[in-house]
C-alpha positions in Angstrom: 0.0 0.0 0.0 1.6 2.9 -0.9 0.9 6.2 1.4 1.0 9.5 0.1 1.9 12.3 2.6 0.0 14.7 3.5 0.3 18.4 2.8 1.3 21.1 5.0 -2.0 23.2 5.8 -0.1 26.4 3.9 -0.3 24.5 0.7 -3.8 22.8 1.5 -4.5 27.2 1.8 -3.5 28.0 -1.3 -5.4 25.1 -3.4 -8.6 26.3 -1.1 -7.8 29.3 -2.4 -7.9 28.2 -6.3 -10.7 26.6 -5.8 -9.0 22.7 -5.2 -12.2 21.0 -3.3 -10.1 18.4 -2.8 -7.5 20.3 -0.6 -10.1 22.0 1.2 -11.9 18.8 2.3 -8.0 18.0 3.5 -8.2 21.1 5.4 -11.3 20.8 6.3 -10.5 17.4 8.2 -7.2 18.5 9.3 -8.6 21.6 11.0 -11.7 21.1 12.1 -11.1 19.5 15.5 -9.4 22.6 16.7 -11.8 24.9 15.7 -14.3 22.9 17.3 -12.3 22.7 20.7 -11.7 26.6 20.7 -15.7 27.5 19.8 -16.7 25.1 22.6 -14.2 27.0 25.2 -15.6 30.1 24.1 -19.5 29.3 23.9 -20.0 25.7 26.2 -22.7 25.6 24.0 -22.3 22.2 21.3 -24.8 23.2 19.0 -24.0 27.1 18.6 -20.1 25.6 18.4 -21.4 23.2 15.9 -22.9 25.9 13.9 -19.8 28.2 14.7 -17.2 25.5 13.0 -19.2 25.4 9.9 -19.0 29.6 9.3 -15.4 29.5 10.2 -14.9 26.9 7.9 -17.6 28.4 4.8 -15.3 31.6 6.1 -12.5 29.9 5.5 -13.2 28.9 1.4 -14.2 32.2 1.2 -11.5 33.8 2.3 -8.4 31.6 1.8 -7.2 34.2 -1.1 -6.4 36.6 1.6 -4.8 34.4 3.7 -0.4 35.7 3.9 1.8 32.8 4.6 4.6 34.9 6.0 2.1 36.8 8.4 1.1 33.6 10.0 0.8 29.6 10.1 -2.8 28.5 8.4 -3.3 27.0 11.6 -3.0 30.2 13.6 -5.2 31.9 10.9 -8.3 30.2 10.7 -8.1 29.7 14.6 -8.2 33.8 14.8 -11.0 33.7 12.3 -13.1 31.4 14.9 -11.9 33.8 17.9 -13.6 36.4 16.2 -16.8 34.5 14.8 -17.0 32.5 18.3 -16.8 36.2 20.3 -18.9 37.3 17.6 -21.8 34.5 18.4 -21.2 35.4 22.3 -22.0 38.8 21.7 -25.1 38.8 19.4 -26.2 36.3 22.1 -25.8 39.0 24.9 -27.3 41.3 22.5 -30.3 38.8 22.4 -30.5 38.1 25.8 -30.5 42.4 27.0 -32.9 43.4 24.2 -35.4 39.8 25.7 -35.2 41.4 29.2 -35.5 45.2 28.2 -39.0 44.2 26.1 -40.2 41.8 28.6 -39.8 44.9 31.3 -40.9 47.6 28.9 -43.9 45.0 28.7 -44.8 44.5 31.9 -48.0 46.4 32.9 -47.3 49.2 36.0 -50.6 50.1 37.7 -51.6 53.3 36.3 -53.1 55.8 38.9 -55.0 58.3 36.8 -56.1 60.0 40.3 -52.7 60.5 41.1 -51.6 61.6 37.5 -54.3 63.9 37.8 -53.3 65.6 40.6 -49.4 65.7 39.9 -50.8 67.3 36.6 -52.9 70.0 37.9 -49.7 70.9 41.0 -47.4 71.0 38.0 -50.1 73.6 35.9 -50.6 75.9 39.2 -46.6 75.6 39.7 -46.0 77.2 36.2 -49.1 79.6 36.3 -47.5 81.0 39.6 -44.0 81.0 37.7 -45.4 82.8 35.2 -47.4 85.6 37.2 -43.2 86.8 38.2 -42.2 87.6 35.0 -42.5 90.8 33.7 -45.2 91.3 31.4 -43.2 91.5 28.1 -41.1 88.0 28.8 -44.5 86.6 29.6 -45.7 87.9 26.5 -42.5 86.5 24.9 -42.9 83.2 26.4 -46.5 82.8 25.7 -45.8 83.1 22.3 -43.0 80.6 21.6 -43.7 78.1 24.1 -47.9 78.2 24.3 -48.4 79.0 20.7 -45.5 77.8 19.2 -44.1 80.8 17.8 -40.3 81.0 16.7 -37.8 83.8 18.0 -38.9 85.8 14.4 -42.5 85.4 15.0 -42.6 86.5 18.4 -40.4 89.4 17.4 -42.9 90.7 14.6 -45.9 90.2 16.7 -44.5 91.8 19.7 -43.0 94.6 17.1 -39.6 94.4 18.8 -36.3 93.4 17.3 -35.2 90.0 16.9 -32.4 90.2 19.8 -35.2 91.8 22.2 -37.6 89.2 21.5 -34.7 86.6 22.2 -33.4 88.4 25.3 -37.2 88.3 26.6 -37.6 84.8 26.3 -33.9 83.8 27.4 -34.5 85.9 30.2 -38.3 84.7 31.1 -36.5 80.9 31.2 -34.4 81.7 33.0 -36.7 83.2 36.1 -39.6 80.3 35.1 -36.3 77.6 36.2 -35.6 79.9 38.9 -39.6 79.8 40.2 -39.9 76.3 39.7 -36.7 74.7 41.1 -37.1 76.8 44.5 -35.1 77.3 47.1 -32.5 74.6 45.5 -31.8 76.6 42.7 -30.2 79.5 44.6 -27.6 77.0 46.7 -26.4 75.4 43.4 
């Protein structure tokens, strides 16, 4: 029986890479094991790692035109392509698993107090109604306009028939005592 040797995986790269089936099933064999072992370290899962081997090694046909002998052994080359698909696999997984628990929480059903939303609602209105009798009446005026109606700084300057910079100042400056109002006492420590 005569026993031909076996070629290195460099060479058994370079057929894959012009298109020798033959050599790839070589490498396919010769390769395999350890890419196995490494996506089963990295997932403990045998079916994702299953999965994981057969990508690396589709990757691998692919890809075997790009591989650069002198950069690297074959070996170490398709073992850093199933590093990165195996991490890969971990993190779309992780990515599964945190959007699964964000939409099972955003689903979940909190009690919904419509007395107490009510009431919050109307303190808020009589807060800012109160903050608003302290400005003067022109940032009022000002502020009415942009925020109430919807006005920008242009419109509020030709219906109030002031210039543009006035009609910003007014409603800069009405913010600013409407934060003042509403924060309270806190806001002159800070």
């Amino acid at each position: 029986m005569h026993h031909r040797p076996t070629p290195d995986l460099d060479t058994l790269v370079e057929a894959t890479a012009s298109g020798d089936e033959t050599a790839f099933a070589q490498l396919y064999d010769a390769v395999s094991p350890r890419v196995y072992g490494l996506t089963l370290r990295i997932l403990r899962d045998p079916h994702q790692s299953q999965e994981v081997v057969q990508e690396v090694l589709l990757e691998v046909w692919q890809l075997a035109a790009r591989f650069e002998p002198g950069r690297a052994s074959a070996m170490s080359w398709v073992l850093m392509l199933t590093h990165r698909r195996a991490v890969d696999r971990v993190r779309s997984s992780e990515s599964g698993r945190r959007r699964e628990l964000a939409h099972a929480e955003a689903s979940v059903q909190t009690p919904y107090d419509e007395t107490a939303a009510a009431v919050d609602a109307s303190l808020d209105a009589a807060e800012v109604r109160a903050a608003l009798a302290t400005l003067t009446s022109v940032q009022r005026a000002a502020i009415e306009l942009a925020y109430f109606e919807g006005c920008t700084h242009t419109e509020v300057s030709q219906r109030l028939q002031i210039p543009l910079g006035t009609a910003k100042t007014r409603i800069r400056d009405g913010l600013i005592r409407l934060r003042d109002q509403l924060a309270g006492p806190l806001a002159h420590h800070a």
